[in-house]
BAKEDREN-710575 format. One record per residue: residue in three letters; z, y, x of N, C-alpha, C in turn. Coordinates in nm, 3 decimals, decimal comma. Layout:
<rs>
r residu=ALA; nup=Z; nnorth=Y; neast=X; caup=Z; canorth=Y; caeast=X; cup=Z; cnorth=Y; ceast=X
...
</rs>
This chain:
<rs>
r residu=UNK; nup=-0,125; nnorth=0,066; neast=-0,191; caup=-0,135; canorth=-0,045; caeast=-0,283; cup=-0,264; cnorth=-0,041; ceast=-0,364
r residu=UNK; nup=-0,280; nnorth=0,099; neast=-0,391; caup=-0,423; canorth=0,082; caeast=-0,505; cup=-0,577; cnorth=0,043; ceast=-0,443
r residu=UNK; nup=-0,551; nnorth=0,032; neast=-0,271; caup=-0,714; canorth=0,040; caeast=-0,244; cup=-0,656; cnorth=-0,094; ceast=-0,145
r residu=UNK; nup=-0,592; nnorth=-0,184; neast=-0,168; caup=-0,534; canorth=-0,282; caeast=-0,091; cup=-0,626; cnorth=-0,419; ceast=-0,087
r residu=UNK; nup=-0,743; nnorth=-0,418; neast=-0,178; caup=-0,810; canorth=-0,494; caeast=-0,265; cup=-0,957; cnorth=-0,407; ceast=-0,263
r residu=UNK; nup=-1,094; nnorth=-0,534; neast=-0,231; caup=-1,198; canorth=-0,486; caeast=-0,303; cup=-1,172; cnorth=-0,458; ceast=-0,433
r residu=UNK; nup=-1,261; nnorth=-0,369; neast=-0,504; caup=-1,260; canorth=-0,343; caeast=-0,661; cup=-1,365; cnorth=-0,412; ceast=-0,709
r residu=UNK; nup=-1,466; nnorth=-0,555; neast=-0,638; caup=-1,519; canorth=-0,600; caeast=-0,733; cup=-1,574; cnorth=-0,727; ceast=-0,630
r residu=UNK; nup=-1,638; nnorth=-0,840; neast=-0,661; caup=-1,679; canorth=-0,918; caeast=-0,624; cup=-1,789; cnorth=-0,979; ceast=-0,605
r residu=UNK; nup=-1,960; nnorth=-1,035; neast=-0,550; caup=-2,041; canorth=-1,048; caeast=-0,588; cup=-2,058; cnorth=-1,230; ceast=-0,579
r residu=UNK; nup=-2,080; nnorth=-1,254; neast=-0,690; caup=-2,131; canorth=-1,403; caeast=-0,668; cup=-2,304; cnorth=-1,434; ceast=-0,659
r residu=UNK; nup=-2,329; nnorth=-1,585; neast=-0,671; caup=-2,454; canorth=-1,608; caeast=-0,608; cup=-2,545; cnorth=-1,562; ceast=-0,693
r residu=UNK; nup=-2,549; nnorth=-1,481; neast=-0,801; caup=-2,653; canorth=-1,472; caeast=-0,894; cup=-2,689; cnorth=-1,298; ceast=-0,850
r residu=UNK; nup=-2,606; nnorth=-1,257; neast=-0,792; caup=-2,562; canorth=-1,099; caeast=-0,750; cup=-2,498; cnorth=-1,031; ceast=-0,892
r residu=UNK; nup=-2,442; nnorth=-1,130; neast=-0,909; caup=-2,355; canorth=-1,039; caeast=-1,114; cup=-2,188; cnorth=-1,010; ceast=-0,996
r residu=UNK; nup=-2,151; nnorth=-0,830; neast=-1,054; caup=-2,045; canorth=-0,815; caeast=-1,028; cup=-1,936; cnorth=-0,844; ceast=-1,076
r residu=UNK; nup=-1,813; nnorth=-0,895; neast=-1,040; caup=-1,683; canorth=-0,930; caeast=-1,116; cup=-1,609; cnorth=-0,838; ceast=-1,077
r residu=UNK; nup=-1,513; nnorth=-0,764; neast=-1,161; caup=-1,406; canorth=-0,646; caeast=-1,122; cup=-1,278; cnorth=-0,720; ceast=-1,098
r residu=UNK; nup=-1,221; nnorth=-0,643; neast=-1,014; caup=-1,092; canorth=-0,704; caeast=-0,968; cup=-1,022; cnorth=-0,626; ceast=-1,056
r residu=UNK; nup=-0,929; nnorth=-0,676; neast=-1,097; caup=-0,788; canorth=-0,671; caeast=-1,173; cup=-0,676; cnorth=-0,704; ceast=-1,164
r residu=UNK; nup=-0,584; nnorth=-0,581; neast=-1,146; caup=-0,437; canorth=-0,582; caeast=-1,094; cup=-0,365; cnorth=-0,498; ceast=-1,149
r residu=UNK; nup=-0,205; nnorth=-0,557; neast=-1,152; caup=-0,146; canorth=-0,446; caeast=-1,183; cup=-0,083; cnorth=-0,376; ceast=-1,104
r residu=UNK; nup=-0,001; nnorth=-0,246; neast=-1,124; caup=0,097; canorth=-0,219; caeast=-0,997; cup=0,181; cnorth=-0,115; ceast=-1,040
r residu=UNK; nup=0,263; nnorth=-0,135; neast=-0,956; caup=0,411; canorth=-0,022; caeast=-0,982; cup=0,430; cnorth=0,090; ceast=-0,827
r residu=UNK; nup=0,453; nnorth=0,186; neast=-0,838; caup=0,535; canorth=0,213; caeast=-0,738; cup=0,621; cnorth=0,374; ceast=-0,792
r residu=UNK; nup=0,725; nnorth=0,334; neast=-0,744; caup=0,890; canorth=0,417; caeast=-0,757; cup=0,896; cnorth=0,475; ceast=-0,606
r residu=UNK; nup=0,973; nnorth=0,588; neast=-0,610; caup=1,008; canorth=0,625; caeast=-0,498; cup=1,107; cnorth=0,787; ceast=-0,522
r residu=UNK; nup=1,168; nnorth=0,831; neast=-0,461; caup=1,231; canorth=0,924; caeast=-0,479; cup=1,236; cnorth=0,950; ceast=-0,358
r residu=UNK; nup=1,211; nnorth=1,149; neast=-0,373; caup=1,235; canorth=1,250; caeast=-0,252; cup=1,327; cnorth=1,322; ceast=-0,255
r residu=UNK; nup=1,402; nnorth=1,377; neast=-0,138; caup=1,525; canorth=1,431; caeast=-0,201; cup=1,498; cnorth=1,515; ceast=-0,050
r residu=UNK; nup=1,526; nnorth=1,682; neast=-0,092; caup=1,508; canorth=1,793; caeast=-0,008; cup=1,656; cnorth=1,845; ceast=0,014
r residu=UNK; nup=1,709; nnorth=1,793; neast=0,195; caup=1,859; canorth=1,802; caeast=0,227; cup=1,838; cnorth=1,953; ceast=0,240
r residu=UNK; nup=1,751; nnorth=2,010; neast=0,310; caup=1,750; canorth=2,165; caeast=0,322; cup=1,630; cnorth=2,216; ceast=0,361
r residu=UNK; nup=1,594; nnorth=2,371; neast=0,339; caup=1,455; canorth=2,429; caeast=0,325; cup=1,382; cnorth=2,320; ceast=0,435
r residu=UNK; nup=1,456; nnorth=2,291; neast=0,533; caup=1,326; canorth=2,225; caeast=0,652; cup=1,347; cnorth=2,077; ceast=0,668
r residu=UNK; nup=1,428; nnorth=1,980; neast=0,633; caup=1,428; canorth=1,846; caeast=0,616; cup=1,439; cnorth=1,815; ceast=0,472
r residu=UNK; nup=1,336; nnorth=1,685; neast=0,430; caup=1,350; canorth=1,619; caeast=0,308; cup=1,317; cnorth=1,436; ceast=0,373
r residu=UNK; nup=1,305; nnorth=1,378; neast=0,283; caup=1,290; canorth=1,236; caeast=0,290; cup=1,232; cnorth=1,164; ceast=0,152
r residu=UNK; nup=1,213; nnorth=1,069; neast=0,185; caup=1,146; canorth=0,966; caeast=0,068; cup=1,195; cnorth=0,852; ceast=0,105
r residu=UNK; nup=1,184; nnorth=0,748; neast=-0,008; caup=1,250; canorth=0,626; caeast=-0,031; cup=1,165; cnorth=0,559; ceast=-0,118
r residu=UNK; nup=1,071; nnorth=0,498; neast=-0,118; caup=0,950; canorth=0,433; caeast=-0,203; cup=0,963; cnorth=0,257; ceast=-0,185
r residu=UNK; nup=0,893; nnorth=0,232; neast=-0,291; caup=0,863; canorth=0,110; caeast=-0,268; cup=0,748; cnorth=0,062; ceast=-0,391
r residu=UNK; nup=0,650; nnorth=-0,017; neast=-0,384; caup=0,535; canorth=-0,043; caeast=-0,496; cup=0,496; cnorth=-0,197; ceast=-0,445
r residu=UNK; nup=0,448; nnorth=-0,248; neast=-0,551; caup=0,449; canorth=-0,404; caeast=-0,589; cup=0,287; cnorth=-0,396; ceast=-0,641
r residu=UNK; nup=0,219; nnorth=-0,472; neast=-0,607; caup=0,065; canorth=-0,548; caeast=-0,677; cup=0,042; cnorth=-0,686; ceast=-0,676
r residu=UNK; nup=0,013; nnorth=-0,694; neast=-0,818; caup=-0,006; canorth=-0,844; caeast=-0,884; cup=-0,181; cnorth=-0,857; ceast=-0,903
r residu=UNK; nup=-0,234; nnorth=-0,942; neast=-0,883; caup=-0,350; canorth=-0,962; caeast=-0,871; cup=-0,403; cnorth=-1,055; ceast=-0,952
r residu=UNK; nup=-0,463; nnorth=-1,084; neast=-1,074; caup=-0,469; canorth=-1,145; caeast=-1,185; cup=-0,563; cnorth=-1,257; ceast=-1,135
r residu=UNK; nup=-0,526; nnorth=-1,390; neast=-1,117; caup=-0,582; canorth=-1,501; caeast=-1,064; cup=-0,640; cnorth=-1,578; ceast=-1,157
r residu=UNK; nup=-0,683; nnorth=-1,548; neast=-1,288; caup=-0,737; canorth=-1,630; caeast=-1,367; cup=-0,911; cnorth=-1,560; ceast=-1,433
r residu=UNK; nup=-0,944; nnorth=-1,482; neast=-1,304; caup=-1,055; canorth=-1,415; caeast=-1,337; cup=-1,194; cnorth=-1,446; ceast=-1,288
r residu=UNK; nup=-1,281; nnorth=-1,417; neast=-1,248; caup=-1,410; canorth=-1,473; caeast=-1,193; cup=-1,377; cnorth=-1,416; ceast=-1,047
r residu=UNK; nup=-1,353; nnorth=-1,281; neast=-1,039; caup=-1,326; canorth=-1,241; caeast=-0,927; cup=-1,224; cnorth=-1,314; ceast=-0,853
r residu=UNK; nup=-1,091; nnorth=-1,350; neast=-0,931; caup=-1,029; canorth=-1,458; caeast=-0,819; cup=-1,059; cnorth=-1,575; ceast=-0,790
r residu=UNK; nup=-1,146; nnorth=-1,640; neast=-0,861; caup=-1,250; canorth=-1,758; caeast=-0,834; cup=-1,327; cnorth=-1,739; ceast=-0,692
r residu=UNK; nup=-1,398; nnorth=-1,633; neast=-0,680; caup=-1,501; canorth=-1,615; caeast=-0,560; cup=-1,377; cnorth=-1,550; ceast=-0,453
r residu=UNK; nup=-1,228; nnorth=-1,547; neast=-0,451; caup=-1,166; canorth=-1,489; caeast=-0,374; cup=-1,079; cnorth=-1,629; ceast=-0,267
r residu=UNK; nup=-1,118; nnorth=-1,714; neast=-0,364; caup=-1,005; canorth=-1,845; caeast=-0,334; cup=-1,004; cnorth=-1,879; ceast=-0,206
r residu=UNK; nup=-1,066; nnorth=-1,856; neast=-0,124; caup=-1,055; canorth=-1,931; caeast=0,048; cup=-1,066; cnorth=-1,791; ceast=0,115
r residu=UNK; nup=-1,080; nnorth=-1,662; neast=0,066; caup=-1,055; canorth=-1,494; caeast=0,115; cup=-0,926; cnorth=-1,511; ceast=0,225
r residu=UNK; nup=-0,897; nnorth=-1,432; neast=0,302; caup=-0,773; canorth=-1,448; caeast=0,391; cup=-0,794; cnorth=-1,290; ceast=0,422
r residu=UNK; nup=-0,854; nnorth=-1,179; neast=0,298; caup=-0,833; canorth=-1,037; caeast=0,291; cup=-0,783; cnorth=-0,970; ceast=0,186
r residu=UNK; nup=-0,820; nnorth=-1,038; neast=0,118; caup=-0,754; canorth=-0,975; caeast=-0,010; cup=-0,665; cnorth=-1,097; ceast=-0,091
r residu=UNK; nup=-0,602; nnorth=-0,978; neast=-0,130; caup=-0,433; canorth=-0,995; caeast=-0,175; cup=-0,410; cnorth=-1,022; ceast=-0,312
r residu=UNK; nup=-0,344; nnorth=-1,136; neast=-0,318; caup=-0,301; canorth=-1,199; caeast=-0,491; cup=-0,199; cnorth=-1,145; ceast=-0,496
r residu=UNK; nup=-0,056; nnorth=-1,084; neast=-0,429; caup=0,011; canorth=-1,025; caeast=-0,457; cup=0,065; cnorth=-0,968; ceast=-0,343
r residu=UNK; nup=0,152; nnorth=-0,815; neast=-0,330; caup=0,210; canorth=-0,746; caeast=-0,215; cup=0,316; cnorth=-0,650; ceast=-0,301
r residu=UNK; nup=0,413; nnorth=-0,642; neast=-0,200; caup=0,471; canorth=-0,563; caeast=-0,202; cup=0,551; cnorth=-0,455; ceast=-0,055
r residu=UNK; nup=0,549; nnorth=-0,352; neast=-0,117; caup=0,635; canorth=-0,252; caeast=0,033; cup=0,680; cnorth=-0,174; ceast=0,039
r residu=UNK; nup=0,788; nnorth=-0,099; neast=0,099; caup=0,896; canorth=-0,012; caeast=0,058; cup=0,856; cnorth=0,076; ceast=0,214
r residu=UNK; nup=0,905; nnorth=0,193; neast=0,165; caup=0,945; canorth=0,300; caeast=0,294; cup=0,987; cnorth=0,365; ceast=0,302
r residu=UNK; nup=1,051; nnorth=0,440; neast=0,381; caup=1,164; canorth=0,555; caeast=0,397; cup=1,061; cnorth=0,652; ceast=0,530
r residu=UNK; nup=1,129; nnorth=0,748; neast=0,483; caup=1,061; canorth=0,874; caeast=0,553; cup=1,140; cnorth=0,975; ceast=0,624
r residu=UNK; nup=1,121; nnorth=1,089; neast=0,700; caup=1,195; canorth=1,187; caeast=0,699; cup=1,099; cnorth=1,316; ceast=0,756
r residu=UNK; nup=1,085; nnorth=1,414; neast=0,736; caup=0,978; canorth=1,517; caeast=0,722; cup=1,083; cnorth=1,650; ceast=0,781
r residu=UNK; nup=1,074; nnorth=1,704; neast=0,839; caup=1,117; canorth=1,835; caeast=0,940; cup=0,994; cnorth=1,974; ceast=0,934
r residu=UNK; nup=1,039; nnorth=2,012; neast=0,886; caup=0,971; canorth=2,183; caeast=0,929; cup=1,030; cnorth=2,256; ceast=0,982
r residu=UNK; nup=1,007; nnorth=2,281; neast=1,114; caup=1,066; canorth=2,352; caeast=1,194; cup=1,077; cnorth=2,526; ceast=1,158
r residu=UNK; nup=0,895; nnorth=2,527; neast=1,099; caup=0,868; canorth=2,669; caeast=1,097; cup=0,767; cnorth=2,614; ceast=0,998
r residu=UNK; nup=0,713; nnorth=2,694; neast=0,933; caup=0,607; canorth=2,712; caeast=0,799; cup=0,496; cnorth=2,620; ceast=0,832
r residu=UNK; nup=0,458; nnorth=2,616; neast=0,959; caup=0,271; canorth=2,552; caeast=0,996; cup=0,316; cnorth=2,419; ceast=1,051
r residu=UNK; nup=0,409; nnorth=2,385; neast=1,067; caup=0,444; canorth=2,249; caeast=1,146; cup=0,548; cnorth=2,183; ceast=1,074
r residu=UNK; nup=0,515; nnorth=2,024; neast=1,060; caup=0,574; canorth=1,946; caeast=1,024; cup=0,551; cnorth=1,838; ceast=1,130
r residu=UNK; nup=0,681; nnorth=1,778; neast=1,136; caup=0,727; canorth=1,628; caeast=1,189; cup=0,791; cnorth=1,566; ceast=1,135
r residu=UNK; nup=0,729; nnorth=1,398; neast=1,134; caup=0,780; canorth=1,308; caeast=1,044; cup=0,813; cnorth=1,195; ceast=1,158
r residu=UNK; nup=0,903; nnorth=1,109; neast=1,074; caup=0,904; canorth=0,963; caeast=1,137; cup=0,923; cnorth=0,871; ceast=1,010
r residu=UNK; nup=0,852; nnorth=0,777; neast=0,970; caup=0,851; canorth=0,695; caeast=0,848; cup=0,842; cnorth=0,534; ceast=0,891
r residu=UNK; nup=0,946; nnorth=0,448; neast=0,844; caup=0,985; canorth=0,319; caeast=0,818; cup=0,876; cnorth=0,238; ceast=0,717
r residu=UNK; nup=0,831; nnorth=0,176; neast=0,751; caup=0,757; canorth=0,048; caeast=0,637; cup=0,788; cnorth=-0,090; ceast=0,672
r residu=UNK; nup=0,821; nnorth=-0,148; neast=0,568; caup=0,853; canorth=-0,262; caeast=0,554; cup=0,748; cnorth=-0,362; ceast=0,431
r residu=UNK; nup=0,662; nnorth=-0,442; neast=0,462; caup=0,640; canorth=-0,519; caeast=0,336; cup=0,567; cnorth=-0,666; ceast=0,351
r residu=UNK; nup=0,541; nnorth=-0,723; neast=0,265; caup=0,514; canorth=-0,870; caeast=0,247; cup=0,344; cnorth=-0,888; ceast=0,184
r residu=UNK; nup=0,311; nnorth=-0,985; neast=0,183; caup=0,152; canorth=-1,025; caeast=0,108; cup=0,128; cnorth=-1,165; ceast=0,112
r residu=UNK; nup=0,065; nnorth=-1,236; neast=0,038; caup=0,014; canorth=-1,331; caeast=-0,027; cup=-0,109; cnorth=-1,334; ceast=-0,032
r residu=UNK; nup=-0,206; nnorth=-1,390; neast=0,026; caup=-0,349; canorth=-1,353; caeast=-0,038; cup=-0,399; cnorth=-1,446; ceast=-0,096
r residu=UNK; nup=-0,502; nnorth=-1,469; neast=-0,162; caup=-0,590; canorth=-1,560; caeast=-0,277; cup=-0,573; cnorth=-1,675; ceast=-0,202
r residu=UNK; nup=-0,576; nnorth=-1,720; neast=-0,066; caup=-0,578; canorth=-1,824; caeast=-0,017; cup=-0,420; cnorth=-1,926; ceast=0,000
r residu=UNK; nup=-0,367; nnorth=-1,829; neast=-0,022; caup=-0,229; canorth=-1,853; caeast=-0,005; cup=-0,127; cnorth=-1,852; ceast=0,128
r residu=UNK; nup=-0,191; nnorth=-1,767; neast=0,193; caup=-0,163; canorth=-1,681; caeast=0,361; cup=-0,066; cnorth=-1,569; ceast=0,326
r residu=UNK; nup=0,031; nnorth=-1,630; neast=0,394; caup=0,130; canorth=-1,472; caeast=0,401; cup=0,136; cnorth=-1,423; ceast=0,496
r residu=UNK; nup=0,147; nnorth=-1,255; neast=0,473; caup=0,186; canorth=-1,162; caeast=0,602; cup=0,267; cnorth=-1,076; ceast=0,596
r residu=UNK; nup=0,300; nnorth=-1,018; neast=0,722; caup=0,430; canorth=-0,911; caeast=0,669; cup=0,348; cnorth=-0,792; ceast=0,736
r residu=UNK; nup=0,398; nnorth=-0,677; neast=0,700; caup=0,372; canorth=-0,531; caeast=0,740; cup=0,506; cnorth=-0,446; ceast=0,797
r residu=UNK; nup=0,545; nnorth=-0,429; neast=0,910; caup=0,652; canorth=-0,382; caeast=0,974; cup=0,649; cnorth=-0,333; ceast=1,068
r residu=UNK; nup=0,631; nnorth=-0,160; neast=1,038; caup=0,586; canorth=-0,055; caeast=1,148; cup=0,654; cnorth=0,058; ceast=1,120
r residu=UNK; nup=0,684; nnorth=0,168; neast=1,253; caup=0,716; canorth=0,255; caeast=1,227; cup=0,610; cnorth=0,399; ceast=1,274
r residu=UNK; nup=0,612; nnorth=0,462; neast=1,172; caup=0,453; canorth=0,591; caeast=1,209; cup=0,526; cnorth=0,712; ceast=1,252
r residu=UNK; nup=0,456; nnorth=0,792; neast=1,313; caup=0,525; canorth=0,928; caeast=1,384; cup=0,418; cnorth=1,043; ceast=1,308
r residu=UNK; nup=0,440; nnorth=1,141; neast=1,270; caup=0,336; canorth=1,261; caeast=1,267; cup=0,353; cnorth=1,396; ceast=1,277
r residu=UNK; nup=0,309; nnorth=1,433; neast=1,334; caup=0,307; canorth=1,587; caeast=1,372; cup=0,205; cnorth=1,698; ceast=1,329
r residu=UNK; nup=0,200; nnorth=1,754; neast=1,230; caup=0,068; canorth=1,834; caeast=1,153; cup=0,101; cnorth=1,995; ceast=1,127
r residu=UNK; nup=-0,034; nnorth=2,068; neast=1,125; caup=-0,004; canorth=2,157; caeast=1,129; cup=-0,097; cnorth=2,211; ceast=1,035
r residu=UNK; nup=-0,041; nnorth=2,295; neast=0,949; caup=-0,127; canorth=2,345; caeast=0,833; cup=-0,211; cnorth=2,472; ceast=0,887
r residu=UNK; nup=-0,335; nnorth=2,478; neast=0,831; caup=-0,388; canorth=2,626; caeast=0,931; cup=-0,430; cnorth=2,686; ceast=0,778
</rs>
């Protein structure tokens, strides 16, 4: 959510405008035993449309006047150096232009700490 958005804008004079937003995100992890845990998240961004920067954003179809997205996780350690995950995302967007999209994927990972 926090890098979902340029952080600034250039208009025709080359003067920068900062983007400004707010945002939330909640989530809770909960560890079933030493080698499985999970997460449950979700975070929201509001994008303040009465600024210079959302002026030069108005016909954009990249950046986002508002989003939100939730996910669930699940994380396995088999043994100390290896982890496997499989994580759920679900979410929505709005952008300055007034284009919506959705985000609905599922990610796999396998890592190993050295």
């Amino acid at each position: 959510l926090l890098w979902s958005n340029s952080g600034y804008a250039i208009d025709d004079q080359n003067n920068m405008h900062s983007n400004e937003f707010d945002t939330v995100s909640l989530g809770i992890t909960h560890q079933f035993t030493p080698q499985i845990r999970s997460t449950l998240g979700y975070g929201y961004m509001k994008a303040k449309d009465n600024n210079r920067f959302a002026e030069l954003q108005r016909t954009s179809t990249t950046q986002n006047k508002q989003l939100w997205q939730g996910w669930v996780n699940a994380l396995y350690n088999p043994y100390k150096p290896i982890t496997l995950g499989i994580e759920y995302v679900y979410g929505e967007r709005e952008t300055f232009d007034n284009r919506n999209g959705i985000d609905n994927r599922f990610n796999m990972i396998a890592s190993y700490d050295f």
